[in-house]
Each structure stands twice: as C-alpha cells, then as structure tokens.
MARFILO-797087 format. One record per residue (C-alpha): residue number from 0; residue in three letters; x, z, y. Coordinates in pm, 1 decimal, padded with zeros to 6 digits. Layout:
% MARFILO-797087
- k,r,c1,c3,c2
- NUM,ALA,X,Z,Y
...
END
This chain:
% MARFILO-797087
- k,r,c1,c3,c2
- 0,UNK,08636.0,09959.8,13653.9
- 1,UNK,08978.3,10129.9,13574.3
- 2,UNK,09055.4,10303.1,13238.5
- 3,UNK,09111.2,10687.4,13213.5
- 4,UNK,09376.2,10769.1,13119.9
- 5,UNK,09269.4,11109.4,12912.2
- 6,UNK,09436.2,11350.7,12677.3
- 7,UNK,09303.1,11416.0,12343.8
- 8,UNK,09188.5,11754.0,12352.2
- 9,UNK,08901.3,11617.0,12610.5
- 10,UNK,08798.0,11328.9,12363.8
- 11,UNK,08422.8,11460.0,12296.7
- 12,UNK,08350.8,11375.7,12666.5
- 13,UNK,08458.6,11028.4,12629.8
- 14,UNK,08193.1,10939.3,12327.8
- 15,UNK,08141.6,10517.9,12342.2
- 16,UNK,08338.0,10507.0,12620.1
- 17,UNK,08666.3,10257.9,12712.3
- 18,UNK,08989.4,10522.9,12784.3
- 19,UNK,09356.7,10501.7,12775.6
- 20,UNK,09570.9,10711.7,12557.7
- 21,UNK,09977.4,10792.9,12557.6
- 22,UNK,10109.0,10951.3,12230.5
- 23,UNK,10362.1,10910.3,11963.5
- 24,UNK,10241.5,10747.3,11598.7
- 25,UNK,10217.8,11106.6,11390.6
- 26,UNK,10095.6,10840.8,11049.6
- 27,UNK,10031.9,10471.0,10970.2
- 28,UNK,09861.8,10295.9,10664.1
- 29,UNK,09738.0,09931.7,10667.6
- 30,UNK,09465.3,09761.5,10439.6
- 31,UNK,09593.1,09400.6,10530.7
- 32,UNK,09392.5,09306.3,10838.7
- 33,UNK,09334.5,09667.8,10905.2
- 34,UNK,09534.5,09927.0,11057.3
- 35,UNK,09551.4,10318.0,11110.9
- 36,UNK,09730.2,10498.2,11333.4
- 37,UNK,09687.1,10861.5,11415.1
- 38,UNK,09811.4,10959.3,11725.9
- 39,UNK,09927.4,11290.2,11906.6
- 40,UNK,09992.7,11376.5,12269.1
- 41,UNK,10071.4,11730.1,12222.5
- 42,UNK,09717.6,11854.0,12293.1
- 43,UNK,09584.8,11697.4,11982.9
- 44,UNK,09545.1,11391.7,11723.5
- 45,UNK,09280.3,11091.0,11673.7
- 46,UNK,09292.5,10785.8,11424.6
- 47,UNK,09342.5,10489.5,11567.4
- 48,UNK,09177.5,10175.4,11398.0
- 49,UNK,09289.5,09865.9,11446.7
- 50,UNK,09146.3,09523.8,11364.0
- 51,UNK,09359.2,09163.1,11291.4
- 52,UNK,09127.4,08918.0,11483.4
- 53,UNK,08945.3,09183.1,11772.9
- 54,UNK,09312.6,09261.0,11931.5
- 55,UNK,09537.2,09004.1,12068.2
- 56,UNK,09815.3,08854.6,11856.2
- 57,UNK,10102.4,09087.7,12132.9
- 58,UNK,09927.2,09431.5,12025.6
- 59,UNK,09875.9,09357.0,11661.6
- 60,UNK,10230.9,09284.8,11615.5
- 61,UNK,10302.6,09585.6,11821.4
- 62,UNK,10100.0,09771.9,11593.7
- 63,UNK,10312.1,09645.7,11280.7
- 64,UNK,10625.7,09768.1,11451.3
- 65,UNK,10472.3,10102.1,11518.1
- 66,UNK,10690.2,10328.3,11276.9
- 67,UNK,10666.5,10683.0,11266.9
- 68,UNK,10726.5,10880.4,11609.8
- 69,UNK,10695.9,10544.7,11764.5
- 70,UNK,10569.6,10612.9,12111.0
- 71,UNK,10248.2,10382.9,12194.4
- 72,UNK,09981.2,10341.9,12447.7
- 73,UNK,09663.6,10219.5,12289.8
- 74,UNK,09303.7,10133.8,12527.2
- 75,UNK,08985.7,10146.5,12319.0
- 76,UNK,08655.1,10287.4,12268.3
- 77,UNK,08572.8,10632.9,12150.0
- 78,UNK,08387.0,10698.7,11844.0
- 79,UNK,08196.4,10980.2,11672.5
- 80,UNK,08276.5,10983.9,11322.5
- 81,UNK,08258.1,11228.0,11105.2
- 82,UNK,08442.2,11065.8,10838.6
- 83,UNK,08700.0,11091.4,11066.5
- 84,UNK,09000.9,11333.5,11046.6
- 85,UNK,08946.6,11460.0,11413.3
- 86,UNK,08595.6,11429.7,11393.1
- 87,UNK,08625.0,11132.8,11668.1
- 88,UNK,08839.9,10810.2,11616.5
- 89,UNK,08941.6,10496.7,11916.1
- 90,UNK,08841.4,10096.5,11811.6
- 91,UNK,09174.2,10017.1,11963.5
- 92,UNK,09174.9,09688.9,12216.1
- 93,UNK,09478.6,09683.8,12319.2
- 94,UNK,09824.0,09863.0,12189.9
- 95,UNK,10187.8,09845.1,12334.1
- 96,UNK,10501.5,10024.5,12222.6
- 97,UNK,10659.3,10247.2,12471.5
- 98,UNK,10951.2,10355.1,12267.5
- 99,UNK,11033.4,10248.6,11932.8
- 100,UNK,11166.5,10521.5,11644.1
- 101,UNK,11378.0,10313.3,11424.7
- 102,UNK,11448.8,10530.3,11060.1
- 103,UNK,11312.1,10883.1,11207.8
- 104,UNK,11501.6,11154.3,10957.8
- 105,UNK,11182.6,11363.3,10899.9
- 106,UNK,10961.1,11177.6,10647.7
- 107,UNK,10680.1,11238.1,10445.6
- 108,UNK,10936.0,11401.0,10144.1
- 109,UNK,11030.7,11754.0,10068.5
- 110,UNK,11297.5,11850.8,10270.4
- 111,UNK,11525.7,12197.8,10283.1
- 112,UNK,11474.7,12459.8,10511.4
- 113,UNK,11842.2,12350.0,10611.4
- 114,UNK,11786.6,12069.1,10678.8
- 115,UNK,11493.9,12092.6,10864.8
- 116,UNK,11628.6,12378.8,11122.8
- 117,UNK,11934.5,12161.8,11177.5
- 118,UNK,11668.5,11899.7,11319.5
- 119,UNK,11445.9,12137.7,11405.1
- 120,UNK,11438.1,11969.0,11749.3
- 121,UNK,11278.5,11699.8,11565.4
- 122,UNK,11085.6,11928.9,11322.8
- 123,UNK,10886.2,12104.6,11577.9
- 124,UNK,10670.7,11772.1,11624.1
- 125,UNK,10485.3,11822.7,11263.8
- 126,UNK,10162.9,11922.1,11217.3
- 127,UNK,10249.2,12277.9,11090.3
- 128,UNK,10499.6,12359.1,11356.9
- 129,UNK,10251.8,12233.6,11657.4
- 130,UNK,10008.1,12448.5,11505.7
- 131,UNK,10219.5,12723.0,11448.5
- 132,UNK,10322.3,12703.8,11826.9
- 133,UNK,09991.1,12669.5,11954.1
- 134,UNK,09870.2,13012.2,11776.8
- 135,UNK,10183.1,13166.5,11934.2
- 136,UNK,10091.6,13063.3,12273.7
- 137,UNK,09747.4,13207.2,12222.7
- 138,UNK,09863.8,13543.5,12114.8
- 139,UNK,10124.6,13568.8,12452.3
- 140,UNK,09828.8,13435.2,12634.5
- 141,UNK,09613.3,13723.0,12425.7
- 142,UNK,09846.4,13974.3,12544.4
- 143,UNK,09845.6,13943.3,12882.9
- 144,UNK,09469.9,13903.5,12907.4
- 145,UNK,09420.9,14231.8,12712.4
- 146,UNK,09668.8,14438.2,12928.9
- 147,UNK,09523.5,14282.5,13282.2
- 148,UNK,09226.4,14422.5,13124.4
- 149,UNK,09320.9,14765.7,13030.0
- 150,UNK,09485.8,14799.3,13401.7
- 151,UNK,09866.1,14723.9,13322.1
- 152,UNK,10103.5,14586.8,13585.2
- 153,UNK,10373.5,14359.4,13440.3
- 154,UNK,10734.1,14477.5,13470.9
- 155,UNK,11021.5,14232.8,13424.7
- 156,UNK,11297.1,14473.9,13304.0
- 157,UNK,11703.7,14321.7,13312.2
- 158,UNK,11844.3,14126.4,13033.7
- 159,UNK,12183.6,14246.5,13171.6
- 160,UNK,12216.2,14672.7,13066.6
- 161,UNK,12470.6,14908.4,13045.5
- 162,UNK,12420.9,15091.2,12740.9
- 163,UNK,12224.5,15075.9,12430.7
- 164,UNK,11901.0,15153.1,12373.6
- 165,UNK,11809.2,15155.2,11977.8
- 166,UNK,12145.5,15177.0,11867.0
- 167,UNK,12477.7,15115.0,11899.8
- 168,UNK,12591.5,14909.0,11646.5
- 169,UNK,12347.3,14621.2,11676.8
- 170,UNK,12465.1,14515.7,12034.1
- 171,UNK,12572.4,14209.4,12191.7
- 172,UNK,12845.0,14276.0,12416.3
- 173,UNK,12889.3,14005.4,12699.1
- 174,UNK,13154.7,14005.3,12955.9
- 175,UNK,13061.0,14069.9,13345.6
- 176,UNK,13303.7,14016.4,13572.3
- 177,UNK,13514.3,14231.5,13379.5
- 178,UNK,13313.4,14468.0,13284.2
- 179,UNK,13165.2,14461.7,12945.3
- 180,UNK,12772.0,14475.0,12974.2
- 181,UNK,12482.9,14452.5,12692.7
- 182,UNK,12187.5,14216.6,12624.4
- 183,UNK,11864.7,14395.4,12633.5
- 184,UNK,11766.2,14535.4,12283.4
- 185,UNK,11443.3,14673.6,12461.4
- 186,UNK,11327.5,14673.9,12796.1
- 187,UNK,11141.5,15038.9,12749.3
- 188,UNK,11369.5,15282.0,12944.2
- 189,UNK,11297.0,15051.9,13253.7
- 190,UNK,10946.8,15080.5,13202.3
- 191,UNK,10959.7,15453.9,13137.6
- 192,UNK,11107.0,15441.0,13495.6
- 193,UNK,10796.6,15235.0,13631.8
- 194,UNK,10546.8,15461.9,13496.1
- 195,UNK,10594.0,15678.4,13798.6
- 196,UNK,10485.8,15392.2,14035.1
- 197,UNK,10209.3,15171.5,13840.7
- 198,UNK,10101.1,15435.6,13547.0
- 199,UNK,10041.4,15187.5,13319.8
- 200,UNK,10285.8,14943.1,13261.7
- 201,UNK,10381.0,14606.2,13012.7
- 202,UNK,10662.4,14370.1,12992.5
- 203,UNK,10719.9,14083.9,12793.4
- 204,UNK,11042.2,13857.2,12699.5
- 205,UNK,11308.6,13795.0,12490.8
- 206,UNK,11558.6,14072.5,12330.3
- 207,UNK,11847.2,14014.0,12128.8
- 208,UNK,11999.9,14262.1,11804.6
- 209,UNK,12331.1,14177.4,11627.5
- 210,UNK,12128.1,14262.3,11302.6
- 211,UNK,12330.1,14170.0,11004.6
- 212,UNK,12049.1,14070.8,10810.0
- 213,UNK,11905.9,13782.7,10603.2
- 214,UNK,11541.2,13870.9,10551.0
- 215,UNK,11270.2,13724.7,10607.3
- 216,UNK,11138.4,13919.9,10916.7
- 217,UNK,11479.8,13893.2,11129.4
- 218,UNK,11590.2,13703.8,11458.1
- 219,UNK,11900.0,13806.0,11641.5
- 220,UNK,11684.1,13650.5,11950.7
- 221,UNK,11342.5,13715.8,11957.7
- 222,UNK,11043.4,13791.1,12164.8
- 223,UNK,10953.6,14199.8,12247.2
- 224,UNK,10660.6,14345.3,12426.9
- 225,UNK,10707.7,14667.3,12553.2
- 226,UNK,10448.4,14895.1,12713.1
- 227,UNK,10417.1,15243.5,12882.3
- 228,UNK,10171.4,15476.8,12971.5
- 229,UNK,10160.8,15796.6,13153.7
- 230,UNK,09942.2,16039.7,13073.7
- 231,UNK,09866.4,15903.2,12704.1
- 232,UNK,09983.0,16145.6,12387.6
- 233,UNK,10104.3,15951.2,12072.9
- 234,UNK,09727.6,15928.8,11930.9
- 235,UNK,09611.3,15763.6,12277.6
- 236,UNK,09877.6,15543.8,12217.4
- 237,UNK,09799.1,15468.7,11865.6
- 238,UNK,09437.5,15398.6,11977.9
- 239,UNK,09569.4,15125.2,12223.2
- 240,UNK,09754.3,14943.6,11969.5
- 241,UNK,09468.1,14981.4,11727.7
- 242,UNK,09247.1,14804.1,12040.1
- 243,UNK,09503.9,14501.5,12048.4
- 244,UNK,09557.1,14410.3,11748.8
- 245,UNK,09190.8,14415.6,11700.0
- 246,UNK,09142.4,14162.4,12011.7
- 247,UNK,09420.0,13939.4,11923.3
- 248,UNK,09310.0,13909.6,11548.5
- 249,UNK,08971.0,13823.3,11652.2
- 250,UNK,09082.5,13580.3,11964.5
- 251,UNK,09282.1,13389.5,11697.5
- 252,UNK,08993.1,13326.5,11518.6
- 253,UNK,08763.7,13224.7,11738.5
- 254,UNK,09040.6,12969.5,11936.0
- 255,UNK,09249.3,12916.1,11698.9
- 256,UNK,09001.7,12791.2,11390.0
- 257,UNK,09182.7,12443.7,11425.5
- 258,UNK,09538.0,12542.6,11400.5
- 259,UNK,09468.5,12788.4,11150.9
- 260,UNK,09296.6,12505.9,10950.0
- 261,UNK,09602.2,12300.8,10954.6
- 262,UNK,09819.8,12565.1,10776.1
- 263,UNK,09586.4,12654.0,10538.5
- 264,UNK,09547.1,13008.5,10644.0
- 265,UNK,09276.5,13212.6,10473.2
- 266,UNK,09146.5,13383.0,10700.1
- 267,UNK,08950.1,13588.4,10498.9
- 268,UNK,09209.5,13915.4,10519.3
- 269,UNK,09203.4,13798.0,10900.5
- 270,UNK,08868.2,13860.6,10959.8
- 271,UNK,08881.4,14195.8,10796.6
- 272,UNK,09119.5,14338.4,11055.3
- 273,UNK,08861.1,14603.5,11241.5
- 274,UNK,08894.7,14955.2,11345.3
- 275,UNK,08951.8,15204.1,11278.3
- 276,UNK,09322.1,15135.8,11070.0
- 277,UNK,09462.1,15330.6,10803.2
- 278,UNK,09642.7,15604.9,10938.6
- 279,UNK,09840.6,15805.4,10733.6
- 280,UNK,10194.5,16036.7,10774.8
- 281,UNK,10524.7,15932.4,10631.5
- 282,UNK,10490.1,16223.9,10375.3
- 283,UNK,10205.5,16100.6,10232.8
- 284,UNK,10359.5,15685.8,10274.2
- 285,UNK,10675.4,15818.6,10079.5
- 286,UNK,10415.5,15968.8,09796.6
- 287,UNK,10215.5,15660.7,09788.3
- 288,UNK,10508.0,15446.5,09808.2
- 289,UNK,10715.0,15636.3,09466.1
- 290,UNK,10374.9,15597.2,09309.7
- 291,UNK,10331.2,15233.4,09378.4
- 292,UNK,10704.6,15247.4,09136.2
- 293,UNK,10945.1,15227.3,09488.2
- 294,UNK,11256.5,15472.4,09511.1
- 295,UNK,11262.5,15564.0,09824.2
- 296,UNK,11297.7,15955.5,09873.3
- 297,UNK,11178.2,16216.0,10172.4
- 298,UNK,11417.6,16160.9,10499.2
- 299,UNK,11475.4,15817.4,10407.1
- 300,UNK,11350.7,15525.1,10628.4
- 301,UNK,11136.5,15229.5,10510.3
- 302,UNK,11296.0,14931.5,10366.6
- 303,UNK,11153.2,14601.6,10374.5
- 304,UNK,11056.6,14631.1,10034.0
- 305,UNK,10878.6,14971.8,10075.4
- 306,UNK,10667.3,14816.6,10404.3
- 307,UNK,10608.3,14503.8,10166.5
- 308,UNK,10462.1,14754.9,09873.2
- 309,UNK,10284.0,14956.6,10090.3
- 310,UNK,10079.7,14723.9,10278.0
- 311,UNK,10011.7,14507.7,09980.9
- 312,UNK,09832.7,14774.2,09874.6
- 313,UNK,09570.4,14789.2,10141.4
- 314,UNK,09387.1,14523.4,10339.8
- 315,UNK,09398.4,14730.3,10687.6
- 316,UNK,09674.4,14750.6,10897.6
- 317,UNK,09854.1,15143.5,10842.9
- 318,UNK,09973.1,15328.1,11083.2
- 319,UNK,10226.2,15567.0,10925.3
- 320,UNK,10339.7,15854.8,11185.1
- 321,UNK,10564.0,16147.0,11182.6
- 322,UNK,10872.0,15996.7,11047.4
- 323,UNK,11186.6,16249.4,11050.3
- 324,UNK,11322.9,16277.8,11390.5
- 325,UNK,11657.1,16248.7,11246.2
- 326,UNK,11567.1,15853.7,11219.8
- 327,UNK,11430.0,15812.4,11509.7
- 328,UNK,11579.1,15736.2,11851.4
- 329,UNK,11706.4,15982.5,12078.2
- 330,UNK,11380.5,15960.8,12348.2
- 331,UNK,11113.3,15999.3,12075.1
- 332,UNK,10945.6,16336.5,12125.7
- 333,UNK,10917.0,16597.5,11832.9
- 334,UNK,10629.9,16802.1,11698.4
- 335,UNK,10590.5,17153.0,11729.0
- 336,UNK,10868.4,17170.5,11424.8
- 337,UNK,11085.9,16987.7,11555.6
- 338,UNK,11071.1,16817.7,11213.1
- 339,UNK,10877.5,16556.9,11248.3
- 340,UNK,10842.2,16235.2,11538.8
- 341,UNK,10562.8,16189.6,11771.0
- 342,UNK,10581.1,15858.1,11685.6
- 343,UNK,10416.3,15588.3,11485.9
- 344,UNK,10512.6,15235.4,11288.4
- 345,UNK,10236.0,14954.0,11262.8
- 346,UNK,10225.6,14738.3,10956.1
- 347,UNK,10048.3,14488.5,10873.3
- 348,UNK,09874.2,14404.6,10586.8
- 349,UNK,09946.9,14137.8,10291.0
- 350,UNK,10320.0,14273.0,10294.1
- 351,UNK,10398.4,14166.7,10595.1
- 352,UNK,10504.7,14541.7,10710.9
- 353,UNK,10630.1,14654.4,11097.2
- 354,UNK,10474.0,14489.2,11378.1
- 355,UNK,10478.3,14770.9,11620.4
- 356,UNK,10688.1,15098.2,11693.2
- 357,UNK,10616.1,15321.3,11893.6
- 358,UNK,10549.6,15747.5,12024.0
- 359,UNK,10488.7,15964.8,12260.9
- 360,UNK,10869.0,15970.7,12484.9
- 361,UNK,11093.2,16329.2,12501.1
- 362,UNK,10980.9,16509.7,12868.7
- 363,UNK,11225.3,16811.8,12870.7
- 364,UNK,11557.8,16748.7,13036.6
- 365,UNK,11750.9,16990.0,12792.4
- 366,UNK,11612.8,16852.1,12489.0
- 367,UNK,11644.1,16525.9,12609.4
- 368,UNK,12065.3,16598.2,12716.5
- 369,UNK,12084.8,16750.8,12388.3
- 370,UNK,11932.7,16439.4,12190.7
- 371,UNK,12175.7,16239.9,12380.7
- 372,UNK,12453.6,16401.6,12271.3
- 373,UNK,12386.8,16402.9,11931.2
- 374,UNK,12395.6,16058.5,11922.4
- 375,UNK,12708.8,16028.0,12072.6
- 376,UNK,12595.0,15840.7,12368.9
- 377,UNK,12763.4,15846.8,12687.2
- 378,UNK,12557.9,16062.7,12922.2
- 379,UNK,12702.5,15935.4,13257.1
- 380,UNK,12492.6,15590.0,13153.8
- 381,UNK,12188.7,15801.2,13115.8
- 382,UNK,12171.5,15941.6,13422.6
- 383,UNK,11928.7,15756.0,13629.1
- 384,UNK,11688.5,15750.8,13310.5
- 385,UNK,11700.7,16155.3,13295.1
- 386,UNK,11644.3,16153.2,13682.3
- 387,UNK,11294.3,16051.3,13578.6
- 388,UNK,11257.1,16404.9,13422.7
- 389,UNK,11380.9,16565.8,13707.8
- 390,UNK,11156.3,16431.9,13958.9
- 391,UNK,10806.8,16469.5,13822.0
- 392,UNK,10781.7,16427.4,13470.6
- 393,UNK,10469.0,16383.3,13256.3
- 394,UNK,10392.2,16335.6,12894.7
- 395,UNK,10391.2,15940.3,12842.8
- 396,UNK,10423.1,15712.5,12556.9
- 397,UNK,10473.5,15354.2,12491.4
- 398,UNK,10530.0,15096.5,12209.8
- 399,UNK,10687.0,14726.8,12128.5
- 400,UNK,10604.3,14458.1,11919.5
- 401,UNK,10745.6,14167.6,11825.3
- 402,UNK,10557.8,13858.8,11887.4
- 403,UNK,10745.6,13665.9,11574.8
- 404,UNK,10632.6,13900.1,11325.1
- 405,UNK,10286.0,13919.0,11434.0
- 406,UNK,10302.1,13522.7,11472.2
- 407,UNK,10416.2,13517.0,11079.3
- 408,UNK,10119.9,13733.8,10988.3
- 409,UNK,09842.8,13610.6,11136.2
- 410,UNK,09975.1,13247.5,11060.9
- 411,UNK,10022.1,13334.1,10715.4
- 412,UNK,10426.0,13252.3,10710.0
- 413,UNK,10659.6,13317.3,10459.4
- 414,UNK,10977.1,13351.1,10701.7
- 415,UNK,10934.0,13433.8,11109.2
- 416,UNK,11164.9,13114.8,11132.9
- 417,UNK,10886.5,12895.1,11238.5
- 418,UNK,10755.8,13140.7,11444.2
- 419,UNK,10971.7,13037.3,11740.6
- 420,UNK,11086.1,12680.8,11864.2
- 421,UNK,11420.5,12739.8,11823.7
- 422,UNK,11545.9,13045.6,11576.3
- 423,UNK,11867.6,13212.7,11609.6
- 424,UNK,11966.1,13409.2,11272.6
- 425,UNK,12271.6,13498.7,11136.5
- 426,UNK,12467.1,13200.1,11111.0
- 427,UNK,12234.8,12990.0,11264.1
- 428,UNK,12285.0,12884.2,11631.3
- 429,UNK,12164.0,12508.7,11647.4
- 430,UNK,12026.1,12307.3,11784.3
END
C-alpha cells in the first residue's frame, strides 16, 4: 500500500495511520537513544520521535545530522497525544535528509531587531513570524469576504499616477519615459471614478509614502484598502467600518486561536471589540486628550502620542470626526460651517491609534476647484477627477485602512515591522 504523502495541517485525519511528511527541522533535543524533532511544512508543526533500535542504522544517523532548518522527510505513524505540543506527534520509521543547514545564523539567542531584518529572509521561518503571517492572510482573506458580502466589486486602481493624492511632499517620484510620474499614495480618486459604474466599490494593494518617519506605525511600502460608496453620508460610512472591524476581530478569533496562541496575544481586549464604538468629535478628543496631561491645542492634528493617550484610555475602538478642514485633504466634504470635516479617523484601542480614515467626498464643482487651488495643486491633473462632478454627481464617501496597522493590533505588536514579509522603512531596503 503506498504512503501519503500529507501536510500537517490535515494530521487529525491520519490518527494510527503510516504517512509521509516533507518539512524542515524547526527544534531537536535527544535523551541518548531518543530523539525529537519538530517539524514544519509551512501549514503547521508535529514532534517527531525517534527511537535508536526501531529505525535503521541510515535514518538514525540521519537524524543526528539533522541541525536546525535541516530539510527532512520522515515516514511514521500518527499519534494522539495530548502531551504533545501539537496535540498529535509521528513514531518516525524511517528519516532522510533532503538538504542539510550547516551553522543556520538564527538560533535560539536574543538577537537585534537589526540583525534580524537584515536576515529577515531567514527570520520569517520562526514561529512568531509564521504566525504573524498567517493572521495577516486571514484578515486580507477577511476583507474580501466581508465586501463580496456587502455587494462591492473590486477595482484595481494604477500604481503609476500623475499627481498626488494626500500630499505633496510625501511622494515618490519615478521616471517614465521621460516624464516624471508618482507611485500611488492611495488608489481612492480611481475608485471615486468607479462609483458611477459599480456603486459600491473596494480595492486592495500596496501604496508607497516618502514619510520621513521612525515610529513605530510607519512603512514607506505598505498595504491600503480603499473603498467607495455612492449614496452613503459620512455616518453610513462610519457604520460600515464599525461592521468590519467587528467581523474581522471576531474571524481572528475564531480561525486564528492557534496563531494567536503562539504570540501570546491576550485576547481578552480582542474579544471586547463589539458595536457600537466610541464615537466622539475632535473638540471633545482635544478636551479629553489636554486632560489626559497631552499638549495638543484646537486646529492641531493628532500626533502619535495623542492617538496612543487617547485610546489607552478606552477599551473600544473611537471614532473621532469633524477634524478642521484646514487638515484635511482637498476632496473631504465640509459641514454646514464650513469649519469642520465630514470625515472620520478610526483608532484602535490599547494605544495602537489610526487604522482607518475616512468621510463623506466634496460634490460641488466650485468648491471642489476652489479646494484645489488652495492647495496649490495643479488643476489641469485634476481634470478627469472633476469630470465626475460634472456628469452626474452624488453624495458618496469612502475610507482606507492599512492592513499593517490593523495586523500590529490585533496581533498584539510592538512595531508594524513584522507585520509584512519584507518591510521597507526609512533606511531600510533589504533584503
């Protein structure tokens, strides 16, 4: 009868039976004629055990030479234990080296967070970081479930754009054919533009800010979601968001009890994340904030400090709306006053601060051309996207969020550096 070759994640089915499995050697320890190995294949891990005497004298040795990251294919039978690590272990037969990992730089030690992004090619096959990974896959998987539920049509807006879209001075200018181009800050004017076809719309990919800053919640690269509605005010909007962060929250726990395990995340803040939010408006933020000791004064924006403060005081997520719409960008749509934005920021609790921005989008042409020009941007680049208020506008609003800052939070992560494979921050470019 042939051997199945089976990944690990199926290993409950295979309960006293003979299989095959390919992995690399995540830990060894020995107790003279007895052996450990746990293995991983990238869907999950199971210990190994390995007796002198009941393999043959080839695989024994083989399993001596096993060092760390060695990769292996071992043939045994599955086990229920619950002494187990996994829960489930293999009484290896038979075990052969595939490819040996002489002196393998990550070991069991402390190491810098210098070191370990210079190798984080390497680093990415720990533990942490494949849990880490695997809750950020199940948020992007989260997201598009939720929006193919709520009746969104995906929109792949360019990398490649003209002009800026949340500012000037944090673009990356690229050379086309001469011309100097920008990479994408945000993909929303597109989608404003798609609105008019699908209604309700959603895209998803990476973005880029020349952001000369060292915190802990910055990439220069990172991962945006972007939607659009037409039809919705800024409290509709607010009301969506409220809806997803609710459903990812609780998807993470229920498929992600494992991983979340692994990193030690309490979950207990976690599982408080229900609606309805905090909502509150910035004037009343900026009073809670100066009493919670911060500095921060009326027309200024939020610093990371002031997010950290303010959601540290509060184990719901808080919308704050009605910033000044002198901070804002030039589509956001004002209140009757004029004073304040239709808008709203989404923070997260346990000081994690922004997740989400987002408002209800400027529909008058004039206003809109006037907005434009105070921020000294060049209309003539602008002209398709104020063709959309030509030719049918409605009220619409949208929002973004960043998929590394809501992987931080929900993973519990001091630094959104291990919330992607492979970070790019200032300075930091490799591998």
């Amino acid at each position: 009868m042939d051997i199945p070759d089976i990944s690990l994640s199926e290993i409950s089915k295979y309960v006293s039976q003979n299989v095959r499995v390919k992995g690399w050697v995540a830990n060894t320890r020995s107790s003279g004629k007895l052996y450990f190995l746990s293995i991983r294949d990238g869907s999950g891990y199971i210990q190994a055990v390995i007796v002198k005497g009941e393999v043959s004298d080839e695989s024994f040795t083989a399993v001596e030479q096993a060092t760390l990251e060695s990769s292996v294919e071992i043939e045994g039978i599955v086990r229920e234990d619950k002494r187990a690590p996994e829960g489930y272990e293999i009484t290896v037969s038979s075990c052969r080296i595939i490819g040996f990992s002489p002196d393998y730089p990550i070991s069991k030690k402390e190491h810098g967070p210098d070191f370990l992004l210079s190798n984080r090619h390497l680093w990415l096959r720990s533990k942490r970081q494949w849990a880490i990974q695997r809750v950020r896959n199940e948020l992007i998987l989260g997201i598009y479930d939720f929006f193919h539920d709520q009746g969104f049509i995906k929109i792949d807006s360019p990398i490649f754009t003209p002009s800026a879209c949340e500012g000037t001075t944090t673009l990356f200018g690229v050379d086309y054919f001469g011309d100097t181009v920008y990479l994408s800050q945000s993909g929303q004017l597109y989608l404003e533009a798609a609105i008019f076809s699908f209604g309700k719309v959603f895209d998803f990919g990476p973005v880029f800010r020349a952001e000369k800053s060292k915190t802990r919640r910055h990439l220069t690269e990172f991962w945006m979601m972007d939607a659009e509605m037409a039809f919705y005010d800024y409290l509709k909007n607010m009301d969506l968001q409220e809806k997803m962060i609710e459903y990812l929250v609780a998807r993470i726990l229920e498929r992600c009890a494992n991983e979340l395990q692994i990193m030690e995340r309490n979950i207990e803040p976690l599982m408080k994340i229900k609606a309805p939010f905090i909502r509150m408006r910035y004037e009343d933020a900026v009073a809670e904030l100066q009493k919670l000791g911060s500095d921060i004064k009326l027309g200024e924006d939020f610093g990371n400090d002031d997010e950290t403060l303010l959601t540290g005081a509060h184990e719901k997520p808080i919308f704050v709306s009605h910033f000044p719409i002198e901070i804002k960008a030039f589509y956001m749509k004002a209140d009757n006053t004029k004073k304040w934005a239709l808008g709203n920021d989404l923070l997260a609790p346990e000081g994690y601060g922004e997740i989400i921005g987002g408002g209800e989008r400027e529909t008058d042409l004039d206003h809109l051309l006037s907005m434009i020009k105070k921020h000294k941007l060049p209309q003539d680049q602008f002209d398709w996207y104020l063709d959309l208020r030509r030719y049918g506008s409605v009220p619409h609003s949208g929002f973004g969020l960043g998929l590394e800052r809501i992987v931080a939070w929900v993973c519990g992560l001091p630094h959104v550096r291990e919330t992607i494979p492979f970070p790019r921050m200032l300075g930091r470019i490799t591998p």
